[in-house]
C-alpha positions as CSV (number, residue, x, y, z in Angstrom):
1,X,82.4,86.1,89.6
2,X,85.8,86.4,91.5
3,X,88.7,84.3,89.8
4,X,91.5,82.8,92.2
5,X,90.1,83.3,95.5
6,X,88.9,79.9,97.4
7,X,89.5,80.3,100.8
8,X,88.1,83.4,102.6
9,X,89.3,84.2,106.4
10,X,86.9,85.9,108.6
11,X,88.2,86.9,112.1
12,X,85.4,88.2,114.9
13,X,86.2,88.6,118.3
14,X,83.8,88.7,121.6
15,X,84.7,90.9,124.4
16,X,81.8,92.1,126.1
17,X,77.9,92.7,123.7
18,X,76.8,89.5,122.1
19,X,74.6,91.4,120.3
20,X,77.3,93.4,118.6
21,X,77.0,93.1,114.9
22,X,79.9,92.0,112.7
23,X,79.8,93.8,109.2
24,X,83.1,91.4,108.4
25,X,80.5,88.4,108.7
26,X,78.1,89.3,106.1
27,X,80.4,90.9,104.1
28,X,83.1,88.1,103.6
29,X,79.8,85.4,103.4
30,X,78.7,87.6,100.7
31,X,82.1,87.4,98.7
32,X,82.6,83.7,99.1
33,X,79.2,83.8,97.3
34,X,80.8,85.3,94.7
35,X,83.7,83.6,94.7
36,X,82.2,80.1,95.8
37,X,84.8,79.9,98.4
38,X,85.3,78.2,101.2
39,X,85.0,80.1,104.8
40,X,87.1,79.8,107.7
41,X,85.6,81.9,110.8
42,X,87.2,82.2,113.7
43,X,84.6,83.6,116.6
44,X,88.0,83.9,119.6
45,X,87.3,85.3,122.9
46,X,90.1,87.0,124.7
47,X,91.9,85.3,127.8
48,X,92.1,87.4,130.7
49,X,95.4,87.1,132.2
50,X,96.6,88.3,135.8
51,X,99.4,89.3,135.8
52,X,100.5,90.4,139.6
53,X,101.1,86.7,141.3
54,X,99.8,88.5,144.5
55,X,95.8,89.3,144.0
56,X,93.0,88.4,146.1
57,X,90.8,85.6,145.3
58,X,87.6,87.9,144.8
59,X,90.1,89.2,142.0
60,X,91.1,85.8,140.8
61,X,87.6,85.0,140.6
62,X,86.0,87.5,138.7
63,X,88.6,87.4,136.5
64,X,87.5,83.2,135.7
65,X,84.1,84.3,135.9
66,X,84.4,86.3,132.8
67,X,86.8,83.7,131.3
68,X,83.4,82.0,131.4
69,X,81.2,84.0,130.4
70,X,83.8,84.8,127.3
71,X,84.3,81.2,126.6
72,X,80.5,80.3,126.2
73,X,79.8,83.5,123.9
74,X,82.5,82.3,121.4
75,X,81.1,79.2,119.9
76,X,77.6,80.7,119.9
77,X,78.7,83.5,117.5
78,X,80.6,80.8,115.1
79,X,77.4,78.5,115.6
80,X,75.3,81.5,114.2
81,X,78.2,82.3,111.5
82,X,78.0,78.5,110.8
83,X,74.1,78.6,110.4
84,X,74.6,81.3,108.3
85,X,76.7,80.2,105.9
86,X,75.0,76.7,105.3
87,X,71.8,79.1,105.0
88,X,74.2,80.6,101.7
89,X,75.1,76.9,100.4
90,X,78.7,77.8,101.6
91,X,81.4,75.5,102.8
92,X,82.4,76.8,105.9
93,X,85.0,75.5,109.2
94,X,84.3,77.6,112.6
95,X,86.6,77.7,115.3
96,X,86.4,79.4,119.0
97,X,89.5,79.7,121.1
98,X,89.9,81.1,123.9
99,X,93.5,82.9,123.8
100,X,95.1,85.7,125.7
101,X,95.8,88.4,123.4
102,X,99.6,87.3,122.0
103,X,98.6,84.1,121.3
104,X,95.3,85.3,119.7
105,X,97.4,87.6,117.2
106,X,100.1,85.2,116.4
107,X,97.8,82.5,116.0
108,X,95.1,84.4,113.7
109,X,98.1,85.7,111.3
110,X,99.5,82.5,111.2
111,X,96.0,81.3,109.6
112,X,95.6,84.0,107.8
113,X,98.7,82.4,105.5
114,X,96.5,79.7,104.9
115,X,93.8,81.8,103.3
116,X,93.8,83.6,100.0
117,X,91.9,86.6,101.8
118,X,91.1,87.9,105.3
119,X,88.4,89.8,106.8
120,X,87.9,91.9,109.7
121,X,85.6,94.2,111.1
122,X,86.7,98.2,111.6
123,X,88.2,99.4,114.5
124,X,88.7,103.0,115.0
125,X,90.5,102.4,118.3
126,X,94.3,101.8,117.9
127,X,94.5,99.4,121.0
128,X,92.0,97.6,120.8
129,X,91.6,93.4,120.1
130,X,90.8,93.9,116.2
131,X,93.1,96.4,115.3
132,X,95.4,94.1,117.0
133,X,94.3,91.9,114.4
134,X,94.4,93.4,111.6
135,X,98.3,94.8,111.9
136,X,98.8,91.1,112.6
137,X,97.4,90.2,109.3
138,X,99.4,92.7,107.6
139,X,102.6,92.5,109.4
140,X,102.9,88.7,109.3
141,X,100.6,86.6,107.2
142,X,102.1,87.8,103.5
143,X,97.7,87.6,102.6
144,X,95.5,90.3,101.6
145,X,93.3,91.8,104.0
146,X,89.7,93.5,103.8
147,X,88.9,95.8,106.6
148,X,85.1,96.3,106.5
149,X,83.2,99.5,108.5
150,X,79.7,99.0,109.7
151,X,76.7,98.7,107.9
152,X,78.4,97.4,104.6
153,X,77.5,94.5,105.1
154,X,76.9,92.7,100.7
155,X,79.7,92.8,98.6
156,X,79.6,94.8,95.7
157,X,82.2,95.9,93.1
158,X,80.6,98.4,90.7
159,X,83.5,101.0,91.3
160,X,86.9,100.7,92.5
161,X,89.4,103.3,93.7
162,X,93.5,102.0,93.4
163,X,95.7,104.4,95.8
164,X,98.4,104.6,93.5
165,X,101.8,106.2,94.2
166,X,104.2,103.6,92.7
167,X,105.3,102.2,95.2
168,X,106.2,98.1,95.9
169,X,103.1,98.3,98.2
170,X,100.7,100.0,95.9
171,X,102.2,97.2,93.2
172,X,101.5,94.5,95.7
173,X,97.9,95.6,96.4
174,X,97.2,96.3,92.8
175,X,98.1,92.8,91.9
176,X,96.9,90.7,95.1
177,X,93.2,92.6,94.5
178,X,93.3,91.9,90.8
179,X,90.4,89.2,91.3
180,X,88.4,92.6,92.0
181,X,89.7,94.9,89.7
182,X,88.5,92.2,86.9
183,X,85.4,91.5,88.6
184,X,84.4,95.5,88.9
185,X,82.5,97.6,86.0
186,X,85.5,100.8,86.6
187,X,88.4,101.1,87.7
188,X,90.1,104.2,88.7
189,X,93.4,104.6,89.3
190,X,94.2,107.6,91.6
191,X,97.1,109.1,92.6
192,X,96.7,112.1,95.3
193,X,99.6,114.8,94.0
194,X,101.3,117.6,96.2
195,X,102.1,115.3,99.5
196,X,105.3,113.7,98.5
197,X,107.2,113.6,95.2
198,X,105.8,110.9,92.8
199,X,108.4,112.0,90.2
200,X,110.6,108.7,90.7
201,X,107.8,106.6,90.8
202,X,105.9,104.8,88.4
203,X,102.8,106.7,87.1
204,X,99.4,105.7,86.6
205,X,99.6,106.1,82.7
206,X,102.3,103.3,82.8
207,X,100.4,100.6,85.0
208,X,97.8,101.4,83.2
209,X,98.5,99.1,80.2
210,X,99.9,96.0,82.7
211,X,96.1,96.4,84.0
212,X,94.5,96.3,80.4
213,X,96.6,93.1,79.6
214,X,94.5,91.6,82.3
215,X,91.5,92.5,81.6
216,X,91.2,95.6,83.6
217,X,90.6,98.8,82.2
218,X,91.3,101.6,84.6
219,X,90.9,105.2,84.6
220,X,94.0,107.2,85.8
221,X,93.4,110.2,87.7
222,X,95.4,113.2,89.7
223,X,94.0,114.5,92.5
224,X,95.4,117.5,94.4
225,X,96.0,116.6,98.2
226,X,93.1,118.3,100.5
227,X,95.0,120.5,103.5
228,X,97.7,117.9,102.9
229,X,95.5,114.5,104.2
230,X,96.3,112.0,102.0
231,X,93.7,109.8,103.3
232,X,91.1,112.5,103.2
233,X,91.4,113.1,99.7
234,X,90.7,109.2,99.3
235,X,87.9,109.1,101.6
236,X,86.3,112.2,99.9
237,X,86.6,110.9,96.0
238,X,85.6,107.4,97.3
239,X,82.6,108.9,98.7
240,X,81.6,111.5,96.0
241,X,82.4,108.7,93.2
242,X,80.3,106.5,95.3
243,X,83.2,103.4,95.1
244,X,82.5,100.6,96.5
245,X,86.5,99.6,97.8
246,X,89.4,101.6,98.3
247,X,92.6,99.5,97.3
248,X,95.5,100.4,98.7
249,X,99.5,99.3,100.1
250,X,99.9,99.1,103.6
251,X,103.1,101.5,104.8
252,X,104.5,100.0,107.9
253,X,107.4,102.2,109.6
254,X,110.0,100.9,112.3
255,X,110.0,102.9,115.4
256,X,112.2,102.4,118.2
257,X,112.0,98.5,117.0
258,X,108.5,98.7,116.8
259,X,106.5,98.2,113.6
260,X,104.0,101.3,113.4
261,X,101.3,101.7,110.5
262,X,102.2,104.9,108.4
263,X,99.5,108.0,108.9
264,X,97.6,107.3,105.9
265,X,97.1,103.5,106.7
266,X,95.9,104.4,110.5
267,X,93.7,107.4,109.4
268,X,91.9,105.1,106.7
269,X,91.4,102.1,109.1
270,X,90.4,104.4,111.6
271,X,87.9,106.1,109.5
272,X,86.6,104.4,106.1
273,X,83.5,104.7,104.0
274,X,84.0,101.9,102.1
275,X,85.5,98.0,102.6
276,X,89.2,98.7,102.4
277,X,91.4,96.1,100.6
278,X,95.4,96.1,101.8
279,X,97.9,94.9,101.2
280,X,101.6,94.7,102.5
């Protein structure tokens, strides 16, 4: 059973296939099962906006036509999220707003603070809606976050990989996910060697016994980096280990004011085979 975590987040958004599957949906419904949570989803459509103050009503109406059509396939998906969760025996809140896309970001990661954990689907695609999303929830909410990729869909926690360079964010991570470390049968700690000089940080050896005190006892393991992709080298152990998570601190760089994920964080949420736990 998961210690500490009563109030799960799970964040889907409509924008076009109400059939689309949500992997974030069964997945978080199948942790708060095992953490006897309560669930928050929020099922938002996206607002479209004109922005040009001179468009032609044919414009201005298809554009409110799909405001429509947006705005009725919202509370359908968090009527079927609602269904299922009462189906589980799970407390569970829905929400649908209707938003254009600032005021869907800020106001998700501003609920996300009010969660012990998040959820969110994948997204591969760097602009879209849910990546928006989920460098929201890392940027801004101070919460964990699980990024989930399609078709794993029940939580399990048999094996667990810990990114671990020594860093404050691999700290952060290593302590916010501890309600999994404890929860899973191994635990390997693995730091990827050859990328970037680890010399100053702390190694795995040393964290090591911080983990034990709390129950955890984790594995530590150097792995050469493949052709100098960090995030490769995570996605192939995770995948020939057969781990069920990856856990690892979010880098976040500022560029030309802007806040950019690092290259490992984007290459890992845009490619994943396994529910990815972050934290900033």
């Amino acid at each position: 059973m998961l210690q500490n975590i009563h109030s799960i987040l799970i964040g889907l958004t409509k924008e076009s296939d109400p059939e689309e599957a949500s992997s974030a949906l069964a997945y978080g419904l199948s942790v708060a099962r095992e953490a006897s949570a309560h669930v928050t989803v929020q099922a938002a459509s996206l607002k479209l906006v004109l922005t040009h103050a001179f468009v032609s009503k044919i414009a201005a109406g298809l554009v409110a036509a799909e405001n429509r059509r947006l705005d009725a396939l919202a509370p359908a998906v968090a009527d079927t999220a609602r269904q299922e969760a009462a189906t589980s025996g799970l407390a569970c809140t829905t929400e649908a707003p209707q938003l254009a896309y600032p005021d869907l970001v800020r106001g998700f990661a501003s609920l996300a603070r009010m969660h012990d954990l998040t959820v969110l689907d994948a997204e591969p695609v760097a602009l879209a809606v849910d990546r928006g999303l989920i460098e929201a929830v890392l940027t801004d909410s101070g919460r964990p976050l699980i990024v989930v990729p399609p078709g794993r869909e029940a939580f399990a926690a048999t094996r667990i990989v810990v990114a671990w360079d020594g860093s404050a964010k691999a700290a952060r991570a290593l302590n916010d996910a501890m309600p999994f470390l404890r929860a899973a049968l191994q635990v390997e700690l693995v730091s990827v060697t050859g990328e970037k000089d680890l010399e100053k940080s702390a190694p795995g050896a040393e964290i090591a016994p911080h983990l034990a005190r709390h129950g955890v006892n984790a594995a530590v393991m150097n792995l050469p980096v493949l052709d100098g992709d960090v995030a490769e080298t995570l996605r192939n152990h995770a995948t020939l280990t057969r781990a069920d998570m990856i856990v690892m601190g979010a880098f976040v760089h500022s560029r030309l004011r802007q806040m950019v994920l690092g290259g490992t964080t984007q290459s890992l949420l845009k490619q994943c085979p396994v529910p990815l736990f972050l934290s900033y």
